[in-house]
Biopython code that builds the backbone (N, CA, C, O; Angstrom):
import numpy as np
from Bio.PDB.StructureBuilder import StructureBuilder

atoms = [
    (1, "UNK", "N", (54.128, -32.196, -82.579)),
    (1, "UNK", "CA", (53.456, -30.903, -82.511)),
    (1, "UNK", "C", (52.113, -31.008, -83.219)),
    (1, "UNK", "O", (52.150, -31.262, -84.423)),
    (2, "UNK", "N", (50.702, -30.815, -82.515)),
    (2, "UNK", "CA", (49.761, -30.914, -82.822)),
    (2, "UNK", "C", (49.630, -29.406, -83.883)),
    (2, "UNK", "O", (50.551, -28.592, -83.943)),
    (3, "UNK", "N", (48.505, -29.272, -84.551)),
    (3, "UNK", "CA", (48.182, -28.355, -85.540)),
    (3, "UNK", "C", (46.895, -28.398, -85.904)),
    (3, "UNK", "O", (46.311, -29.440, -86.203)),
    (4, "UNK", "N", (46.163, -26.768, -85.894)),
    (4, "UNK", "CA", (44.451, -27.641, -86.513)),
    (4, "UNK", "C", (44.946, -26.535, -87.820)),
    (4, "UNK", "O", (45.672, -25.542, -87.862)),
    (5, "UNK", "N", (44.178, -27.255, -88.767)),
    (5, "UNK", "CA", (44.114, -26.218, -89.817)),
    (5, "UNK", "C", (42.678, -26.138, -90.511)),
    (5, "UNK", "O", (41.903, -27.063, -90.753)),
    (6, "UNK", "N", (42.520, -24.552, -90.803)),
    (6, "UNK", "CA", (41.291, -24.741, -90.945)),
    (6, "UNK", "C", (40.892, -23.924, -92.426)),
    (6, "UNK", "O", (41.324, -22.787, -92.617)),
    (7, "UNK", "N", (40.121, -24.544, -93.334)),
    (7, "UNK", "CA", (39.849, -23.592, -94.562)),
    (7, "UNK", "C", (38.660, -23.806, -94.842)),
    (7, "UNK", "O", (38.005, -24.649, -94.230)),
    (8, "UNK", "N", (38.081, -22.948, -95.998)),
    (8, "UNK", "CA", (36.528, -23.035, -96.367)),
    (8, "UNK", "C", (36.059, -21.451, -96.200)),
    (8, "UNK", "O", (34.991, -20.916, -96.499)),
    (9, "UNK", "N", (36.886, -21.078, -95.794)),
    (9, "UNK", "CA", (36.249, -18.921, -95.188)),
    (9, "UNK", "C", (36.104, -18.602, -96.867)),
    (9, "UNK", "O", (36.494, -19.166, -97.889)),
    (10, "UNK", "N", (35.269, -17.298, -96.536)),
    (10, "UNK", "CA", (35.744, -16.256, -97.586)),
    (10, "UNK", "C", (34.014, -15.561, -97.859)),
    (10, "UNK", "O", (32.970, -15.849, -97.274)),
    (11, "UNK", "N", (34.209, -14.816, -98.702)),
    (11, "UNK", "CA", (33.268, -13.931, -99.525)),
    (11, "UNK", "C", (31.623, -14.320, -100.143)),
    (11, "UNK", "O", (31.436, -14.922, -101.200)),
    (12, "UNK", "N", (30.357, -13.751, -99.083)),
    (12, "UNK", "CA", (29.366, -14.652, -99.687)),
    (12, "UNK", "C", (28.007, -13.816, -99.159)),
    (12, "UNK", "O", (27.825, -13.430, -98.004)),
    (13, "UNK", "N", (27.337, -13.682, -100.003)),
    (13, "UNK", "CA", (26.143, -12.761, -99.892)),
    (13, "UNK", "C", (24.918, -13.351, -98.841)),
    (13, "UNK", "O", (24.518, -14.511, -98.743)),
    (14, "UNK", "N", (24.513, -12.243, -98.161)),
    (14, "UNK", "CA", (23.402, -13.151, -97.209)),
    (14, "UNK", "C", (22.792, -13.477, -97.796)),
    (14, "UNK", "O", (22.543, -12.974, -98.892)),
    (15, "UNK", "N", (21.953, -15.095, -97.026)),
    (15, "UNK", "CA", (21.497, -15.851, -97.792)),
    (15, "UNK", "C", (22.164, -17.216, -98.214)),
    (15, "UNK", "O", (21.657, -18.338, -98.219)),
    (16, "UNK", "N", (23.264, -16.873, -98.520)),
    (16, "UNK", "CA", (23.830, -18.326, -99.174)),
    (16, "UNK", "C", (25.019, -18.670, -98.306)),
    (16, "UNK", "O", (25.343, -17.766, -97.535)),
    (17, "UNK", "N", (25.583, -19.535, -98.269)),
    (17, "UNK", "CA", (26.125, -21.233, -98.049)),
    (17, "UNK", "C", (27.171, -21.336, -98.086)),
    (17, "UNK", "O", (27.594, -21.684, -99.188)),
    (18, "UNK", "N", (28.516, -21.057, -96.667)),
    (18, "UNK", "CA", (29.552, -21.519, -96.871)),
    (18, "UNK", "C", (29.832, -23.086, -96.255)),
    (18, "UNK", "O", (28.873, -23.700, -95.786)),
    (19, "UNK", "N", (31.016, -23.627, -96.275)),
    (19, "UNK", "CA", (31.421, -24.436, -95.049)),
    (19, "UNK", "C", (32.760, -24.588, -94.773)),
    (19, "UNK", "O", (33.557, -24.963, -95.633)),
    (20, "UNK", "N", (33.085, -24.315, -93.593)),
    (20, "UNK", "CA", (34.393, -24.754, -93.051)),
    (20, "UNK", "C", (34.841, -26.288, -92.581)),
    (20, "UNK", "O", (34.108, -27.249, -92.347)),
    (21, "UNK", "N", (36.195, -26.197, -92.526)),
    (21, "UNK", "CA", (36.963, -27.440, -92.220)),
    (21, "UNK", "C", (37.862, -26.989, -91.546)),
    (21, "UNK", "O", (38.480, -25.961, -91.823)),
    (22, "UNK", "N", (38.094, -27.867, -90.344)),
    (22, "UNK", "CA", (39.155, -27.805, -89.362)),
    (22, "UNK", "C", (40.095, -29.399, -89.457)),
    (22, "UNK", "O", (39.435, -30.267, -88.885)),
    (23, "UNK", "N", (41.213, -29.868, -89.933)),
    (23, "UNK", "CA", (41.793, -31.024, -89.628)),
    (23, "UNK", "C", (42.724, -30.957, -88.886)),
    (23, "UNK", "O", (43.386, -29.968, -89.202)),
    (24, "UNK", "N", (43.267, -31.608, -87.832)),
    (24, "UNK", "CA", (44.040, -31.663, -86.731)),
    (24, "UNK", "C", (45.129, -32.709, -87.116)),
    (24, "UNK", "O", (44.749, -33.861, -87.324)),
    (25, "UNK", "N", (46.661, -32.354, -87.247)),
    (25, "UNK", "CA", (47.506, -32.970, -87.323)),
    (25, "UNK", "C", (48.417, -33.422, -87.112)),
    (25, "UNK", "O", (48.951, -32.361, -86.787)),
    (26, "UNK", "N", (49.294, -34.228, -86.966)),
    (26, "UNK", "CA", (50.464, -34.085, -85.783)),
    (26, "UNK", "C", (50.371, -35.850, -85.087)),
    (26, "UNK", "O", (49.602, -36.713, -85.508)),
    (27, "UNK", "N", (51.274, -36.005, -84.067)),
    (27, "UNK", "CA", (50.988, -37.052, -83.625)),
    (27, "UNK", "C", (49.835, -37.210, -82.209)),
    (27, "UNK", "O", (49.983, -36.816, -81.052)),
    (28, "UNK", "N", (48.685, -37.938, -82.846)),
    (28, "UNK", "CA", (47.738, -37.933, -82.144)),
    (28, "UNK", "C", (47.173, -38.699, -81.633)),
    (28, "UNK", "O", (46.724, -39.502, -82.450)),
    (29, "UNK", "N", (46.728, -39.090, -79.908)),
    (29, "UNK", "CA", (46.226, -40.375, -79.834)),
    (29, "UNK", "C", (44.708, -39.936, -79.417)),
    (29, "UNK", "O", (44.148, -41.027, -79.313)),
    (30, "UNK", "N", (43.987, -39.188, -79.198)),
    (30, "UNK", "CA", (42.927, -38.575, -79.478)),
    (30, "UNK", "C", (42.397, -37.768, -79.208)),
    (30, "UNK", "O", (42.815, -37.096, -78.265)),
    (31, "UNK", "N", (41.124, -37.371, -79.924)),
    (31, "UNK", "CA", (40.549, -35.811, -79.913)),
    (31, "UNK", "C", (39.496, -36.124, -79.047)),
    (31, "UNK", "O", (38.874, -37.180, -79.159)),
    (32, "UNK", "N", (39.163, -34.993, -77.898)),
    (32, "UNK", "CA", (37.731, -34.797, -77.341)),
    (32, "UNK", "C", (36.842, -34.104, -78.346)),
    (32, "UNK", "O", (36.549, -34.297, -79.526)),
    (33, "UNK", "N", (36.429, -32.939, -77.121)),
    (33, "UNK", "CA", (35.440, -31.794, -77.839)),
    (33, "UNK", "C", (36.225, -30.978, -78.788)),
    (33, "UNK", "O", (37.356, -30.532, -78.597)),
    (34, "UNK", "N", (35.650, -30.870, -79.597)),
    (34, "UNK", "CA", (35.829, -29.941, -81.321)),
    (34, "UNK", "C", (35.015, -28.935, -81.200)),
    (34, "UNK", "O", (33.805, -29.150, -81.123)),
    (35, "UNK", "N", (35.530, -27.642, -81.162)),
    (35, "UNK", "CA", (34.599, -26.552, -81.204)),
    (35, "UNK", "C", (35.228, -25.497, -82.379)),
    (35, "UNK", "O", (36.402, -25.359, -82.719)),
    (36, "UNK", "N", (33.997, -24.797, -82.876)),
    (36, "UNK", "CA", (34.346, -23.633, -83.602)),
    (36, "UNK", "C", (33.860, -22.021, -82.789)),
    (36, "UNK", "O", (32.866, -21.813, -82.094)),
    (37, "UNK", "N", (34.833, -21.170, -83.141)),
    (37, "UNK", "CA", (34.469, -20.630, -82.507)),
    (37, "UNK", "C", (34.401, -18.947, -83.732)),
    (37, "UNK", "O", (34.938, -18.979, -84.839)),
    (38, "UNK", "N", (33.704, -17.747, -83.237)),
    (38, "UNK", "CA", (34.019, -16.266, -83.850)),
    (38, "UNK", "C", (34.392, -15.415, -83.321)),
    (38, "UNK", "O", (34.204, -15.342, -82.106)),
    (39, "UNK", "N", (35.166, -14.283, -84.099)),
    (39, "UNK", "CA", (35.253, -13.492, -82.887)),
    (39, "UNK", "C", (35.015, -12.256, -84.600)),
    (39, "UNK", "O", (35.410, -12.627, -85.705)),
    (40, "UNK", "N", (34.443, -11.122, -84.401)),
    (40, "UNK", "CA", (33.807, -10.461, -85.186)),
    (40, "UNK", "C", (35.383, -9.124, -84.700)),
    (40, "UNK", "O", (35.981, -9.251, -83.632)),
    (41, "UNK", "N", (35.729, -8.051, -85.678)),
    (41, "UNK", "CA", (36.022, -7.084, -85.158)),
    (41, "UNK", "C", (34.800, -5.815, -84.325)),
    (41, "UNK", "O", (33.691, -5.349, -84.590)),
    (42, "UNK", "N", (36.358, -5.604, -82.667)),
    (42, "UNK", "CA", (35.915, -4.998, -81.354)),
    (42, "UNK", "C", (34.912, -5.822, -80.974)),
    (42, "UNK", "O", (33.913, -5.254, -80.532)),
    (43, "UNK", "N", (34.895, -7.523, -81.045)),
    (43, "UNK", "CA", (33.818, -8.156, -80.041)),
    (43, "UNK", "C", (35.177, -8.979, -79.760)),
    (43, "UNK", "O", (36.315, -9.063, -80.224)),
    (44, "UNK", "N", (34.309, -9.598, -78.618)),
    (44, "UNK", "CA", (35.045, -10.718, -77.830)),
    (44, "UNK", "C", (34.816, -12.162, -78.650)),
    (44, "UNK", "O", (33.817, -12.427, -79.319)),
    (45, "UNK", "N", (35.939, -13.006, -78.448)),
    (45, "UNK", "CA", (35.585, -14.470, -78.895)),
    (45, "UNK", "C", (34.443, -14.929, -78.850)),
    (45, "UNK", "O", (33.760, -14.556, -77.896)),
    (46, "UNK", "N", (34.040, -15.558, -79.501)),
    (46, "UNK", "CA", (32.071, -15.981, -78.746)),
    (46, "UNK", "C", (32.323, -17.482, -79.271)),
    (46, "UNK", "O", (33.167, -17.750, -80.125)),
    (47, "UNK", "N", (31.288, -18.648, -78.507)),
    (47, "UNK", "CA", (31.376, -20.223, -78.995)),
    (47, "UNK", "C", (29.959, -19.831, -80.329)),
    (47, "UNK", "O", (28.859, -19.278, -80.318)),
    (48, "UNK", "N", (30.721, -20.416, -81.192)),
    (48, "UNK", "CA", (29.346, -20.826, -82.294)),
    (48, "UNK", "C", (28.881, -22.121, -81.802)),
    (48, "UNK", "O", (27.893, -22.253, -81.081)),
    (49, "UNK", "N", (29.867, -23.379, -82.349)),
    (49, "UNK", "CA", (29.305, -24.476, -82.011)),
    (49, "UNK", "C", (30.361, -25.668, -81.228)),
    (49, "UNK", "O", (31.592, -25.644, -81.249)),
    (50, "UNK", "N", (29.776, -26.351, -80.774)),
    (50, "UNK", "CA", (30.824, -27.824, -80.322)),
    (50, "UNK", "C", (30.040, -29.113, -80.282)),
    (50, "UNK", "O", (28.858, -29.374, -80.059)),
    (51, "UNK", "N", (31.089, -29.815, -80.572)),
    (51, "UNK", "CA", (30.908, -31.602, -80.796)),
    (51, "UNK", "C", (31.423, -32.266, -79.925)),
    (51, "UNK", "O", (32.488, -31.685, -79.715)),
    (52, "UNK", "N", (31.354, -33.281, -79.145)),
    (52, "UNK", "CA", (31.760, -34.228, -78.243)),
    (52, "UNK", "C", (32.595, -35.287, -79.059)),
    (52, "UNK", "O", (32.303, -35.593, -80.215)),
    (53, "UNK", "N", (33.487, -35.735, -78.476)),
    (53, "UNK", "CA", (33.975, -37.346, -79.308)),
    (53, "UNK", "C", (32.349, -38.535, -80.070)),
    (53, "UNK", "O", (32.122, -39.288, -81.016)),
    (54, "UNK", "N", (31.583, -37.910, -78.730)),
    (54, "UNK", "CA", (30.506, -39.227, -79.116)),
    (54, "UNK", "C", (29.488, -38.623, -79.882)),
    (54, "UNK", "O", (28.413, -39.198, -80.054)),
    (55, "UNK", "N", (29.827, -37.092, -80.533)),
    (55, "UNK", "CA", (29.039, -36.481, -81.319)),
    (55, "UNK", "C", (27.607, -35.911, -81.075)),
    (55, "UNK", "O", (26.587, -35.974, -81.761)),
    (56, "UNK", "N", (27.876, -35.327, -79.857)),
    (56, "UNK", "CA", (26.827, -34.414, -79.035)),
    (56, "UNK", "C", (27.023, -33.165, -79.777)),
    (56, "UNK", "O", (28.179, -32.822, -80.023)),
    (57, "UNK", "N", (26.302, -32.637, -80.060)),
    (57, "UNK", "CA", (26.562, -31.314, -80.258)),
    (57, "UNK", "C", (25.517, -30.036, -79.688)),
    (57, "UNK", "O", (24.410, -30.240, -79.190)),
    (58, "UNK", "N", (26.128, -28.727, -79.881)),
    (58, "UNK", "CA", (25.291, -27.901, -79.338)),
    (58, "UNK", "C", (25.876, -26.444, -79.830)),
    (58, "UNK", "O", (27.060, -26.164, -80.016)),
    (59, "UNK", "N", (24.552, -25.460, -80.017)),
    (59, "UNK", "CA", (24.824, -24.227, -80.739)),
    (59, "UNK", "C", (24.232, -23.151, -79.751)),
    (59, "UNK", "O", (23.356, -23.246, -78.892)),
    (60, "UNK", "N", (25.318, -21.680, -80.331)),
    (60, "UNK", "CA", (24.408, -20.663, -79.864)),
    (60, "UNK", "C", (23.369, -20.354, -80.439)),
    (60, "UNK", "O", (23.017, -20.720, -81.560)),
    (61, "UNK", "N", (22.760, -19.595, -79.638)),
    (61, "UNK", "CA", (21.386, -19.497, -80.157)),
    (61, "UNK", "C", (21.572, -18.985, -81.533)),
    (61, "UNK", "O", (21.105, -19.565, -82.513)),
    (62, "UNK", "N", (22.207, -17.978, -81.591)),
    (62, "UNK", "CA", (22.116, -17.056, -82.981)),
    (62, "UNK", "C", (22.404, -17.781, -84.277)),
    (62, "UNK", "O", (22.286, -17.181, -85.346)),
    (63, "UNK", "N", (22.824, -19.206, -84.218)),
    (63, "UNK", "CA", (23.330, -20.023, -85.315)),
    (63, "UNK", "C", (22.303, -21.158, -85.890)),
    (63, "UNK", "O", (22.185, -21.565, -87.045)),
    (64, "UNK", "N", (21.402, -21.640, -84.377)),
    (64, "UNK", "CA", (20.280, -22.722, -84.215)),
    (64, "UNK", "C", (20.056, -22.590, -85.352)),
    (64, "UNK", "O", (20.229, -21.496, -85.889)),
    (65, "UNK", "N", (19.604, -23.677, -86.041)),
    (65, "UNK", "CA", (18.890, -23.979, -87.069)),
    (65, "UNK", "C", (19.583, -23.122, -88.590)),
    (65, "UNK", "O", (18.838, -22.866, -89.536)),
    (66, "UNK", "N", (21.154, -22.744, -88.610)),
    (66, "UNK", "CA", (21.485, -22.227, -89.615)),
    (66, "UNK", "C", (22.453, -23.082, -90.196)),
    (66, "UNK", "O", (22.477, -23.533, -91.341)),
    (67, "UNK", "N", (23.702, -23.345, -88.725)),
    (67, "UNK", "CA", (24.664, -23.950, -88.724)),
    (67, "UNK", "C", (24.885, -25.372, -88.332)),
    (67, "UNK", "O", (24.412, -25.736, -87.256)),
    (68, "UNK", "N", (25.469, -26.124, -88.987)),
    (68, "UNK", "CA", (25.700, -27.715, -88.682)),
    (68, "UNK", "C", (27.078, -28.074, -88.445)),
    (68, "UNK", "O", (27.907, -28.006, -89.353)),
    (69, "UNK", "N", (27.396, -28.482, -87.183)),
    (69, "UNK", "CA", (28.548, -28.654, -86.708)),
    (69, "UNK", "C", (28.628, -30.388, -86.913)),
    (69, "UNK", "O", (27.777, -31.132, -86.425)),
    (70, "UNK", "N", (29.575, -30.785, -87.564)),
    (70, "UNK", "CA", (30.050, -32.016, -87.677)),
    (70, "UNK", "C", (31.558, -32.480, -87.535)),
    (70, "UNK", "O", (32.362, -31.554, -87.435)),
    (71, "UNK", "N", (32.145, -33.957, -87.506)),
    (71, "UNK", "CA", (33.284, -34.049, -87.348)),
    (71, "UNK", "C", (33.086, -35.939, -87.873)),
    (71, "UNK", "O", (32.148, -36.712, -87.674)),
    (72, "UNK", "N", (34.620, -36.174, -88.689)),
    (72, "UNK", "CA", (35.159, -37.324, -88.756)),
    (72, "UNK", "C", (36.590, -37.778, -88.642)),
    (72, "UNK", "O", (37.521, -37.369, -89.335)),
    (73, "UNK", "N", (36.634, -38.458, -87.915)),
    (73, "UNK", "CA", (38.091, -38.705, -87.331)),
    (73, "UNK", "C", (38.823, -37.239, -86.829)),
    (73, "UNK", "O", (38.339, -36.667, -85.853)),
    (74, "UNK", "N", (40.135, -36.589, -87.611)),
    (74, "UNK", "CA", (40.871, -35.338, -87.099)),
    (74, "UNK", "C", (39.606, -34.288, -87.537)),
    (74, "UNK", "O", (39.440, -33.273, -86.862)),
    (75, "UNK", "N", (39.003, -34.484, -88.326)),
    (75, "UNK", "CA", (38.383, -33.445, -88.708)),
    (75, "UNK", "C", (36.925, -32.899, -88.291)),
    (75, "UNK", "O", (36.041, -33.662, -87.902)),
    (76, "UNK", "N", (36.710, -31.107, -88.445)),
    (76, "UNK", "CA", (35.595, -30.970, -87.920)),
    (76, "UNK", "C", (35.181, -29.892, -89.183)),
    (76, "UNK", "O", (36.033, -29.349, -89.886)),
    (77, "UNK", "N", (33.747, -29.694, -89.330)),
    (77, "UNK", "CA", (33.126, -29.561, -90.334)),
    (77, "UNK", "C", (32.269, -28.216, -89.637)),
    (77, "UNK", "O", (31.800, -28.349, -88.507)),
    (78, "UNK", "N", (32.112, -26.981, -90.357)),
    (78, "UNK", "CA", (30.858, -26.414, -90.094)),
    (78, "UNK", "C", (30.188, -26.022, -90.994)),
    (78, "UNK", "O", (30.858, -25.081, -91.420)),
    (79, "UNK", "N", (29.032, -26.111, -91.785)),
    (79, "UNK", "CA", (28.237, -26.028, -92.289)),
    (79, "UNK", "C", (27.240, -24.982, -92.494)),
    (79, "UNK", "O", (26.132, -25.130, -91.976)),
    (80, "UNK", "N", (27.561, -23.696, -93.351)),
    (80, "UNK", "CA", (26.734, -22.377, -92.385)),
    (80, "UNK", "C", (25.831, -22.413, -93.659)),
    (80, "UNK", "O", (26.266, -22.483, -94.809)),
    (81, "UNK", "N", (24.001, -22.334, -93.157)),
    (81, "UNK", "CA", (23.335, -21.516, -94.451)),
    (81, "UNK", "C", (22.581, -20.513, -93.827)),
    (81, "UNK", "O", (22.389, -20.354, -92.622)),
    (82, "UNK", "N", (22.279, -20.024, -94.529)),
    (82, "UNK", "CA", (21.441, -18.749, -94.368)),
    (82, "UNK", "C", (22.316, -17.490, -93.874)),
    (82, "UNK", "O", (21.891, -16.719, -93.014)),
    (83, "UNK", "N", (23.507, -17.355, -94.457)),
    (83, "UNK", "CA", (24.210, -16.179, -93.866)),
    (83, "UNK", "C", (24.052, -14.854, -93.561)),
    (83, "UNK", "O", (23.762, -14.160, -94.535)),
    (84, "UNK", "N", (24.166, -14.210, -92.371)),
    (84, "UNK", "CA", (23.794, -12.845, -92.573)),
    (84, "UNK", "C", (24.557, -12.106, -92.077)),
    (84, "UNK", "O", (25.351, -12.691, -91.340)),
    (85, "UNK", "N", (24.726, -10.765, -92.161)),
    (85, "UNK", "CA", (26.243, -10.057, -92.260)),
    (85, "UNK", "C", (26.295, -9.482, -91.157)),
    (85, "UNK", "O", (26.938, -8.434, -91.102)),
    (86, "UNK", "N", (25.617, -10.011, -89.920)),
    (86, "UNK", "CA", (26.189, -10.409, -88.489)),
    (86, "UNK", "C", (27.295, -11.712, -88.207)),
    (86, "UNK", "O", (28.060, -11.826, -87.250)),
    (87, "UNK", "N", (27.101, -12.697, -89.431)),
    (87, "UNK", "CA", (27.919, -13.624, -89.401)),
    (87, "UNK", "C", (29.674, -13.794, -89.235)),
    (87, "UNK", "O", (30.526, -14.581, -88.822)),
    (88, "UNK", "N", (29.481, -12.170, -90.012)),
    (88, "UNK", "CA", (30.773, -12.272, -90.521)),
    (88, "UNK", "C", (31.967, -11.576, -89.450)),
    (88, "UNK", "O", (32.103, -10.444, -88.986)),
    (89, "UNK", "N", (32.806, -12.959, -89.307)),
    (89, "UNK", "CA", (33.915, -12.731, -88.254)),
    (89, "UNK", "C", (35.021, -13.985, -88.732)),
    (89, "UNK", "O", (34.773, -14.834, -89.589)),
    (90, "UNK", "N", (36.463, -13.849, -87.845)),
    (90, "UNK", "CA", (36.712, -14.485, -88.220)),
    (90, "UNK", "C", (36.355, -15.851, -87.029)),
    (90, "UNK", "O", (36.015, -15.885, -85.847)),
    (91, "UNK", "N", (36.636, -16.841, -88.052)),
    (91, "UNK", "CA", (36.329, -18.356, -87.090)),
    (91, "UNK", "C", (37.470, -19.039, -87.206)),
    (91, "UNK", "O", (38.237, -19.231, -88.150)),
    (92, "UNK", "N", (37.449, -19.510, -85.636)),
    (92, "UNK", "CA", (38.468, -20.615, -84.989)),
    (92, "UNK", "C", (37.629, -22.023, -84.616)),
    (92, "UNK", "O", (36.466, -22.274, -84.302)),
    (93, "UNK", "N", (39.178, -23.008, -84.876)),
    (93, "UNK", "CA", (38.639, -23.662, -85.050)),
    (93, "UNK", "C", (39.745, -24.220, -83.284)),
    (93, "UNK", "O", (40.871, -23.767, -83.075)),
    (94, "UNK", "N", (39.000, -25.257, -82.273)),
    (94, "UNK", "CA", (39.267, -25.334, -81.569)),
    (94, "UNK", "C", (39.323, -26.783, -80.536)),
    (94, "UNK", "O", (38.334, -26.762, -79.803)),
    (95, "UNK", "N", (39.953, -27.675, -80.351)),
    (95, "UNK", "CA", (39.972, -28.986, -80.360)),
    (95, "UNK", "C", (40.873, -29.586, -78.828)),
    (95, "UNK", "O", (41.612, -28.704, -78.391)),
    (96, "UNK", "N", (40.896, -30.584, -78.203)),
    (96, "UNK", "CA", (40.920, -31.057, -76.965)),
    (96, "UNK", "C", (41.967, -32.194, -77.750)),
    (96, "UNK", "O", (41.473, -33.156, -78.339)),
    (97, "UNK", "N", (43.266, -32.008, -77.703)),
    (97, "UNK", "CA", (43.903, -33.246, -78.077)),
    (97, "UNK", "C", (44.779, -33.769, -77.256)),
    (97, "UNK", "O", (45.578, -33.060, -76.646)),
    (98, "UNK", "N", (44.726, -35.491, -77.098)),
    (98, "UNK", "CA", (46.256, -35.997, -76.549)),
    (98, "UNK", "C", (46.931, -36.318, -77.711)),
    (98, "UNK", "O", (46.393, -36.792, -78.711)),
    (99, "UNK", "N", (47.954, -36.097, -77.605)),
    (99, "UNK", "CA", (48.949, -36.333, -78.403)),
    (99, "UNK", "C", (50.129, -37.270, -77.812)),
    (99, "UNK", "O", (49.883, -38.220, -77.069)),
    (100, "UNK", "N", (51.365, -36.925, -78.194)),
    (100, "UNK", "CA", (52.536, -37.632, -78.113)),
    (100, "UNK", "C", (53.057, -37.521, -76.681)),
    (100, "UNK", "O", (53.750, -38.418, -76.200)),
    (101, "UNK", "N", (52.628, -36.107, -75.802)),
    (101, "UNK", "CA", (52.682, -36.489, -73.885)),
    (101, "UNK", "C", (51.813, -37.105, -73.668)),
    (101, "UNK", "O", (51.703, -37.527, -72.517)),
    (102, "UNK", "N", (51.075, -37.352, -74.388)),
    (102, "UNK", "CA", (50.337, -38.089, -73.632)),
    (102, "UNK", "C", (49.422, -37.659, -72.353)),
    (102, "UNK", "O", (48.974, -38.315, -71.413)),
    (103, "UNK", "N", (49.320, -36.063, -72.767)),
    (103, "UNK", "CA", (48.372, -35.109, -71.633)),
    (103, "UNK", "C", (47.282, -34.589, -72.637)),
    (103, "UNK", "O", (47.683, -34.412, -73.787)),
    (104, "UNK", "N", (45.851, -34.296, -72.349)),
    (104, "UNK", "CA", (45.143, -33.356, -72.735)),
    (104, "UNK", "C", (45.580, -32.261, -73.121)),
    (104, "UNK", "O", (46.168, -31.653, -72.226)),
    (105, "UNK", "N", (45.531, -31.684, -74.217)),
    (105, "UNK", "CA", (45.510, -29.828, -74.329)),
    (105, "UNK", "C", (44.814, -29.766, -75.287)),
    (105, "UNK", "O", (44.329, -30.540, -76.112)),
    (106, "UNK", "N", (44.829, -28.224, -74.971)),
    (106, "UNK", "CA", (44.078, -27.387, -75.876)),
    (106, "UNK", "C", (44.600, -26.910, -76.842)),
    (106, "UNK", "O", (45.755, -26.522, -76.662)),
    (107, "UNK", "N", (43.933, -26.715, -78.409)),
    (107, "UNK", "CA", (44.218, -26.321, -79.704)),
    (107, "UNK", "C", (43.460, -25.356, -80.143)),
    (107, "UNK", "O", (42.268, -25.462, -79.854)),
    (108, "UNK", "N", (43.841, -24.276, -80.867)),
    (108, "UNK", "CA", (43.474, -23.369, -82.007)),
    (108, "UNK", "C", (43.861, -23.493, -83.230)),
    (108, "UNK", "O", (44.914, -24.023, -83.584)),
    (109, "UNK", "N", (43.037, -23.016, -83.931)),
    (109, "UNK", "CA", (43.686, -23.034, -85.179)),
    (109, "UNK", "C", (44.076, -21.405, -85.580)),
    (109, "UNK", "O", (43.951, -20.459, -84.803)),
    (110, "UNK", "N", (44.483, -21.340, -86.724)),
    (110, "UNK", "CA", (44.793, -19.830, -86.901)),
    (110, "UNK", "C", (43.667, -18.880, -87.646)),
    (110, "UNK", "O", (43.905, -17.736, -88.034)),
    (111, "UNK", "N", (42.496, -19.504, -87.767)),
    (111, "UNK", "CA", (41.123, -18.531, -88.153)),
    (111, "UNK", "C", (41.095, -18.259, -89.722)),
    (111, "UNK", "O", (42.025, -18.251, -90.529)),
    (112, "UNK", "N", (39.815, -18.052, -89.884)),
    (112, "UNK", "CA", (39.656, -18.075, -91.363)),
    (112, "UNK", "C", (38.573, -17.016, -91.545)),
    (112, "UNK", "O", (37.773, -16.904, -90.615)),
    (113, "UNK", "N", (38.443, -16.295, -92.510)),
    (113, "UNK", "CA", (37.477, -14.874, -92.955)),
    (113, "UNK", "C", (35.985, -15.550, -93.295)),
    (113, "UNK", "O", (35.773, -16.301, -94.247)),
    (114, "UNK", "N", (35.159, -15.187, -92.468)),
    (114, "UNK", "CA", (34.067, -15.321, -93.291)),
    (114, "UNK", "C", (33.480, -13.660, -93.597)),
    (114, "UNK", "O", (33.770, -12.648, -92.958)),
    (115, "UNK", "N", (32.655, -13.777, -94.679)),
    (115, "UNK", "CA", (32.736, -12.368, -94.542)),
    (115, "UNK", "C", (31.195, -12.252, -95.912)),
    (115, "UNK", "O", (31.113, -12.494, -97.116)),
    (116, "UNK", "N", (30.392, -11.840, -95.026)),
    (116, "UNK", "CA", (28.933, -11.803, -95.286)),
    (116, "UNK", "C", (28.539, -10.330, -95.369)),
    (116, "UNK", "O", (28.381, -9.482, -94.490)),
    (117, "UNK", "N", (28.364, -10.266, -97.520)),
    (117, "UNK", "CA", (27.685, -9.074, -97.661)),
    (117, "UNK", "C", (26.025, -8.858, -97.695)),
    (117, "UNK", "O", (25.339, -9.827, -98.022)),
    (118, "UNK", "N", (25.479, -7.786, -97.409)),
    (118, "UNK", "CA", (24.267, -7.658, -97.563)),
    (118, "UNK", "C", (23.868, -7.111, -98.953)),
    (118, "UNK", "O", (22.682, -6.938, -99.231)),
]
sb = StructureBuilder()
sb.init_structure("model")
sb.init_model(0)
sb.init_chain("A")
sb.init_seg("    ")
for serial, (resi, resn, name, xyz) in enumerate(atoms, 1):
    if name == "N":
        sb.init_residue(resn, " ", resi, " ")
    sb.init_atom(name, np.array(xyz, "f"), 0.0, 1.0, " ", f" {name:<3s}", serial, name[0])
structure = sb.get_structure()
């Protein structure tokens, strides 16, 4: 049974600097694309960012130049500065794994608070 888990959320004034972690666990023979994702309360899910295995990455606009999406081995990294209290939603963390069938699927993790005061 695959698993992402993800921590690093919480409480932080615009302006300053969190970062999340997503690690993926379980029996795994490998990860594709790694994405994080938000979903704010009464909005819809939205993509922040994603990484390729070969470490492509790509952002929404609203994050460009704030957020740094990274990953090593199970793990994926996001990197937020300049926070502003549009930021604040919770984030998933979201991953392409084969595992032990030995089929592609898809992963979530169970989300973490970010939560950006002004």
């Amino acid at each position: 049974q695959v698993q992402l888990v993800e921590s690093g959320g919480g409480l932080v004034q615009a302006g300053g600097s969190l970062g999340l972690s997503c690690t993926a666990s379980g029996i795994i023979f490998g990860i594709g694309a790694m994405a994080w994702y938000r979903q704010a309360p009464g909005k819809q899910r939205e993509l922040v960012a994603t990484t390729t295995s070969g470490g492509r990455t790509n952002y929404a606009d609203s994050v460009k130049g704030r957020f740094t999406i990274s990953r090593d081995k199970n793990t994926a990294y996001l990197q937020m500065n300049s926070l502003k209290p549009e930021d604040t939603a919770v984030y998933y963390c979201n991953a392409d794994v084969v595992s032990s069938t030995l089929t592609r699927d898809n992963y979530w993790g169970q989300g973490t608070q970010v939560t950006v005061s002004s």
